[in-house]
N, C-alpha and C positions, 0 to 999 in steps of 0.2 A: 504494500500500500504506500503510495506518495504521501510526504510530510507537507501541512501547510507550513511554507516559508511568509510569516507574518510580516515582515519588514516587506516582502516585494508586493504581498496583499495593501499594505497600507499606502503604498507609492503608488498603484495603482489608481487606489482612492483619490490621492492627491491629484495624480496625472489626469483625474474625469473631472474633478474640480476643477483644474485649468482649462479643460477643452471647453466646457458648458462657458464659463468666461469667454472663449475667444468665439463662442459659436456664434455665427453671424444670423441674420434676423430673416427672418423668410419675406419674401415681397405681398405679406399679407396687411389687412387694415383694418381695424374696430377691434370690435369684438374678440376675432383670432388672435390679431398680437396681439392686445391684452394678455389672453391666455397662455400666449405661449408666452411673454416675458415673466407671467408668472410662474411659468412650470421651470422656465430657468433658473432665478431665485431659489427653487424650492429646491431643484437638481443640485445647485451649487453650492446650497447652507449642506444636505446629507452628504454628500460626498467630503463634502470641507471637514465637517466634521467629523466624521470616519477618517479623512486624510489622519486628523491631529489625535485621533485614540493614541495613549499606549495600551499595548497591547502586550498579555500574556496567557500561554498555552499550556497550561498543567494539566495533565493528566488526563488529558483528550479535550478539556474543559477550557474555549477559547475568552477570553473575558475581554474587554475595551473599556479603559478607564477616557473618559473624556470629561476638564474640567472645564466648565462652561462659566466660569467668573470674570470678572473682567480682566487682561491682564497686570496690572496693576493690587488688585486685590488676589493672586494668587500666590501661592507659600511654599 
């Protein structure tokens, strides 16, 4: 059985977080781009955030620690 290699899973995340950024705008108007600028936002916050998990793998058991404070207020 292949091992999850956590570090290349979490770069991934990051790497879809960048693309949803660079993704360009479809030549729609109203109502659709609305939606879809929303659905990008939405794309970009999950993946962002999964980008910045730490993450650890015990004993089959995959965890993602993600501090969502501000950074300023984080210890």
């Amino acid at each position: 059985m292949a091992t999850l290699d956590v570090d290349a899973m979490l770069e991934r995340f990051r790497e879809r977080a960048a693309s949803v950024k660079r993704r360009p705008l479809p030549p729609v108007a109203g109502e659709e781009r609305q939606h879809f600028i929303q659905q990008a936002q939405l794309d970009y916050q999950d993946f962002a955030i999964v980008g910045d998990a730490e993450a650890t793998l015990e004993d089959g058991i995959l965890t993602l620690r993600v501090d969502l404070r501000p950074p300023d207020q984080r210890g």
